[in-house]
N, C-alpha and C positions, 0 to 999 in steps of 0.2 A: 663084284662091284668095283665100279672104277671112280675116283675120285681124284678132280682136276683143282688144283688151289694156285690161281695166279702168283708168282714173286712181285710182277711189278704191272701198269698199267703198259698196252699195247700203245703204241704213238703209229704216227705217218713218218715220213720221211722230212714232212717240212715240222716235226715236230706238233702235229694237231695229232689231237684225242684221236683215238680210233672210230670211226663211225657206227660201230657196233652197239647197240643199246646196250644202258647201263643194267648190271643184274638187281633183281631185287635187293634191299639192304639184308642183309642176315641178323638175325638175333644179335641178341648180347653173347648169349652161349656159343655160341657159332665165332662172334670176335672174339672172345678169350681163348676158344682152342686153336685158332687161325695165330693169335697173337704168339700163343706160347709158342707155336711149332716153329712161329721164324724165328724164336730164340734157338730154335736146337742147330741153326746153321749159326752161329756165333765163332764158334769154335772150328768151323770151314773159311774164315776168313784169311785172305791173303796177311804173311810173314809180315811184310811193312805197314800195313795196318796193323797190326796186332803192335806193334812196334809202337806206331803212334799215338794207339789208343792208351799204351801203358804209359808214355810221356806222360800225355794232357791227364791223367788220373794222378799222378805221383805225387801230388802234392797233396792227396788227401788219404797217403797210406797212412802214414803215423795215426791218422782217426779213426783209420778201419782198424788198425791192431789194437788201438782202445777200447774200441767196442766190439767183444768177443759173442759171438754167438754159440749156442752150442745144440745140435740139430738131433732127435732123435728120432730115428726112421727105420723100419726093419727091409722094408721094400728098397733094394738098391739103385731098381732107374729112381725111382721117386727122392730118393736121400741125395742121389748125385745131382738131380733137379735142386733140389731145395738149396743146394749149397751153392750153385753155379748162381743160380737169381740172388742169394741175400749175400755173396762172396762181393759183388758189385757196392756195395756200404760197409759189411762189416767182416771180419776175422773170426772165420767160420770151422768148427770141431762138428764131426759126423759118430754120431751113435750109434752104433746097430741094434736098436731094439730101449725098450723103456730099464735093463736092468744094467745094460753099460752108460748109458745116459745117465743113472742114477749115480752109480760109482763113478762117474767122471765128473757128475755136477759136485760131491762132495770133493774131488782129489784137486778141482782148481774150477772153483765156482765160474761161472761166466759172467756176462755181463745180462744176457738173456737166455730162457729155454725155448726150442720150439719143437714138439713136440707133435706126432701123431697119435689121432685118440686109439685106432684099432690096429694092436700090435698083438703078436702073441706072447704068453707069459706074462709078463708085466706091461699092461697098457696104459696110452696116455692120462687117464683118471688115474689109475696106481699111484704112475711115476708124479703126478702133480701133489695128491695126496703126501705123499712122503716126502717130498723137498717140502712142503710146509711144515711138516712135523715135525724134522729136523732145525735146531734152531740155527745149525752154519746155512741153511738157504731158505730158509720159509719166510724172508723176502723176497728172494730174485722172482723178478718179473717170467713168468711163463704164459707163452700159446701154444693154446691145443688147433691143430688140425685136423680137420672129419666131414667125411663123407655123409658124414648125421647133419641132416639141418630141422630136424623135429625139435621143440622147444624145450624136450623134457631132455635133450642131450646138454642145448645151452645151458638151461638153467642147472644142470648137475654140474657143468663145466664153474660156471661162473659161483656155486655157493660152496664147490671147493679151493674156491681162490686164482682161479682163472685170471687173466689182465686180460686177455680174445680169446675169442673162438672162430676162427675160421672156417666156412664150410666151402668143400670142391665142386666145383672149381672157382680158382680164381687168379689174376692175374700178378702177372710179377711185380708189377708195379703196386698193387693194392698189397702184395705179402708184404715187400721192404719195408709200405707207408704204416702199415699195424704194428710190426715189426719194432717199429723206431717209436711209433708211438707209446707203445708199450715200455719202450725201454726211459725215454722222454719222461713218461708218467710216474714211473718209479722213481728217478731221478729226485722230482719235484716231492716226491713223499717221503724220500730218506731227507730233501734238506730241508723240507716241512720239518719232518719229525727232530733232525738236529737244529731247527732254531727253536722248535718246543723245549726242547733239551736245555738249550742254554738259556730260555727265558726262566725256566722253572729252576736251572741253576741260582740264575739272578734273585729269582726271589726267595730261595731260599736262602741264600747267601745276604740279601737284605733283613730277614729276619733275625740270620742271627746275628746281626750288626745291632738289629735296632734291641733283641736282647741280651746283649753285650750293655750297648747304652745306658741300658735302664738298671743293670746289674752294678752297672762303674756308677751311676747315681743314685743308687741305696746304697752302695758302697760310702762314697760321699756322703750323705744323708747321716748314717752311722758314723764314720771320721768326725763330723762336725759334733752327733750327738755326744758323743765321748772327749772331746776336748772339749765340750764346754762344763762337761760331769770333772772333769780333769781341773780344769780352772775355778770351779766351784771349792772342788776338794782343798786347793792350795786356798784362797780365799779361808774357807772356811777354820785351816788349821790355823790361817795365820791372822784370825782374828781371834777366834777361841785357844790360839795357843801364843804365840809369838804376842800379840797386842795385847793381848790380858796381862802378859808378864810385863811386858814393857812397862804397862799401866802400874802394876804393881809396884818394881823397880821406882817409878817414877813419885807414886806417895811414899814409899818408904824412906827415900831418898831427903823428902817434906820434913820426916821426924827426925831423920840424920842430923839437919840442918839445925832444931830447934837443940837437940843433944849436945850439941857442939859446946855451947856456950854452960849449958849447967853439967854435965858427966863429959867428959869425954873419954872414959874406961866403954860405956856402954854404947857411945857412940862410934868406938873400934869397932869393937862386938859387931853391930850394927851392917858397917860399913865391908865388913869378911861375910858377912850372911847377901848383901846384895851383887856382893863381886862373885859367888856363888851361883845365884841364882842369874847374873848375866850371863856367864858363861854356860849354864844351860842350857837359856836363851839363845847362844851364838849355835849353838850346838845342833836346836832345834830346827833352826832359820838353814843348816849344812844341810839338814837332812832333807828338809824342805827343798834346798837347791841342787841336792841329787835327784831327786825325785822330778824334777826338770830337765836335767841332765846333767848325772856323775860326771866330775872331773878326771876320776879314773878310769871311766872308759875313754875318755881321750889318752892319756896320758900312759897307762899300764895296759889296756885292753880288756876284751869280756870277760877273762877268767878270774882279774884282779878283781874287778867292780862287784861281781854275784857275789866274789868270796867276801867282800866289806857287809855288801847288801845281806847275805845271811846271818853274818854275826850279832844284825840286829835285828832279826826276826824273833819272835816269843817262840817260836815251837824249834826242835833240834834239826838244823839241815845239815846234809854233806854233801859235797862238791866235786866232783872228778873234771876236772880242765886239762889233763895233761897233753891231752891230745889236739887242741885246738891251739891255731895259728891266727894272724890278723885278719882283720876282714875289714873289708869299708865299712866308713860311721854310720850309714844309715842301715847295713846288714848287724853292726854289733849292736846297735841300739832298738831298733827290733826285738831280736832276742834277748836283749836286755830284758824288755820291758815286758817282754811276753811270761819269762821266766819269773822275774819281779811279781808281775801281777797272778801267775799261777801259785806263788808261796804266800801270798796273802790271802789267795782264795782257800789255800787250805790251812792257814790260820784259824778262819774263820769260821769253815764248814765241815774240819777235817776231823773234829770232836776233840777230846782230851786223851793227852797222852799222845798222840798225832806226830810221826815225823816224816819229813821230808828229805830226797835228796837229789841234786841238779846233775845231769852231764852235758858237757860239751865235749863236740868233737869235728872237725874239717877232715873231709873225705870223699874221694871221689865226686870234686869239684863243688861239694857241697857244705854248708852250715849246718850240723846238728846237734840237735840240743832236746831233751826230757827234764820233764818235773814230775816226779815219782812220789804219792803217799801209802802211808800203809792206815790211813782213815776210815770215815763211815761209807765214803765213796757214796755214788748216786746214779740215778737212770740218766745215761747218756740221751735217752731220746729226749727228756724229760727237757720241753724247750722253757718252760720257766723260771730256770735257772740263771733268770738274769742274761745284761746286756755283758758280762766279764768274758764268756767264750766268743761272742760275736765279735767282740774287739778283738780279741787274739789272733782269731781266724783272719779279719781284715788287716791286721800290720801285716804278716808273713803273706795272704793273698798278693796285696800292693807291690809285692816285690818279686811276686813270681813265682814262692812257695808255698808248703801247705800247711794245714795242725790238723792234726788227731785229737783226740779228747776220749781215752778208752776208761770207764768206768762202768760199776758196780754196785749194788747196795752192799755192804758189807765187806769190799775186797780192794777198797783204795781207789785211786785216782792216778792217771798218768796222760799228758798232755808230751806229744811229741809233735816237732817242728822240724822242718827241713828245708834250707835258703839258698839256690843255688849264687855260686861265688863269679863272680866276671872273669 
């Protein structure tokens, strides 16, 4: 059989058509084999065209090396085919067979696979299969090629994660345009999926802003309920304490007065019993304005002030400060008051016989401090313990650090704080 395939169309000499009637049109099948075969003269083109042809393309190498192809084919005319058509767009790697395809898609992923479905050994479903398995490519985009154009090959192709499926034949042009679209496709689905990414960052990063918000305003909520329990407290000592005396000082002073004129022995008396009881009085009104805020933690620092503050506690505290250094007012005052309010709370609850003892210490850029009982101690879960832990917890949060609160029924109480220092 002899088979004649024009290159070009016959002319006359004055350039008219040939007078030959035209042939029938041929198939589609018939153009795509005709098509492709004038691609196999590409490569017989003359030295200075090949020359010019690589000019006018150069400016679109740098895009072809960005977009790596990687071609897996056992059949060698057919692999050098595949590479010669899609080499024309992009920067093309040849596999010989679906198991070096597979180890070369793992050892420097490409940009895209193309794959034939009927290889020996590991075949195009294999090789597809397994790059999705694997989580370094079970996105890269792959196409299968095959000679299967029965539906049950596509649809096996496409529910193992296929992007195409090409069936043979078909033209150079339509490979590169699948090809690219496939690669296009994937493109659009990794920056789908990273603007998915950063919206769902966003919101969860606004959640936990907004509960942050709501945290820093129970926080608040707290701070306020406790200074006004605070200002109640002074109120209340200095009217049932400080003003009652005053009051008193103020009649007794009445009878001083009438004394004066008939005793004045007993109007001494008198007058040494209320210079007594004012200095008391001044006494009480100190304590009260430490409880505000001690002069000696300005003035001596946190280790002086606890040691003043313990000495007037009812139950027996000891103190270790050796080891502590300055700190800003608002970190010693803190721990002031946190320490202060932990020895009152075990005054109160720590039963009888009850002692306590405080340490401070600065280290390792930090403020620490313990209040230690050997009491009836209590269930730390035990939230009805009052608003006294929640306040502690909030001075030392405010600042950056934390408390502890470890207790017991039967084995004491220890509240430990930790402030970091600027």
């Amino acid at each position: 059989m002899i088979v004649r395939v024009p290159l070009r169309r016959d002319t006359s000499a004055n350039g008219a058509a040939s007078q030959h009637p035209p042939s029938p049109r041929p198939g589609r099948l018939a153009e795509l084999f005709v098509a492709e075969t004038d691609r196999w003269f590409l490569d017989a083109r003359p030295a200075d065209v090949v020359a010019r042809s690589d000019v006018t393309t150069n400016g679109a190498a740098r895009e072809r090396e960005a977009m790596q192809v990687l071609v897996a084919e056992d059949n060698a005319d057919m692999g050098t085919y595949l590479c010669r058509v899609l080499s024309s767009r992009f920067s093309v790697k040849l596999a010989r067979g679906g198991a070096e395809g597979y180890r070369k898609a793992l050892d420097a992923p490409p940009s895209v696979v193309v794959a034939d479905v009927m290889m020996p050994g590991m075949d195009g479903f294999t090789l597809l299969r397994r790059l999705r398995e694997n989580p370094r490519t079970n996105e890269l985009p792959v196409v299968l090629i095959s000679a299967r154009s029965d539906a049950e090959s596509t649809t096996t192709a496409l529910e193992l994660g296929a992007d195409d499926y090409i069936t043979k034949p078909f033209g150079a042009r339509e490979l590169v345009a699948r090809v690219q679209a496939a690669l296009e496709n994937s493109q659009r689905r990794a920056e789908t999926a990273e603007a998915r990414g950063r919206a769902d960052g966003l919101r969860a990063r606004d959640g936990e802003l907004r509960a942050l918000l709501n945290e820093l305003r129970a926080v608040q909520r707290r701070v306020a309920v406790a200074a006004d329990l605070e200002r109640r407290r002074i109120e209340r000592d200095l009217h049932d304490g400080v003003q009652q005396r005053l009051i008193s000082i103020r009649l007794e002073l009445g009878l001083v007065q009438d004394l004066l004129g008939r005793d004045l022995h007993s109007a001494g008396a008198k007058l040494a019993e209320l210079r007594t009881a004012a200095e008391e009085t001044l006494d009480e009104l100190r304590d009260l304005a430490q409880g505000v805020y001690p002069s000696l933690l300005t003035s001596d620092g946190l280790g002086v002030a606890l040691l003043a503050a313990t000495r007037r506690m009812s139950i027996p505290v000891s103190i270790d400060a050796a080891l502590v250094i300055r700190a800003p007012r608002s970190i010693e005052s803190a721990a002031y008051f946190c320490c202060l309010e932990a020895l009152q709370n075990v005054a109160k609850h720590a039963g009888p016989g009850a002692s306590a003892a405080v340490g401070l210490s600065t280290r390792n850029g930090m403020l620490e401090f313990y209040v230690r009982d050997d009491g009836a101690g209590f269930d730390a879960r035990d939230v009805a313990r009052g608003r006294g832990l929640v306040n502690l917890r909030d001075r030392v949060d405010a600042l950056g650090g934390q408390l502890n609160v470890i207790s017991s029924p039967g084995e004491g109480t220890q509240a430990v704080g930790r402030i970091p220092l600027p």
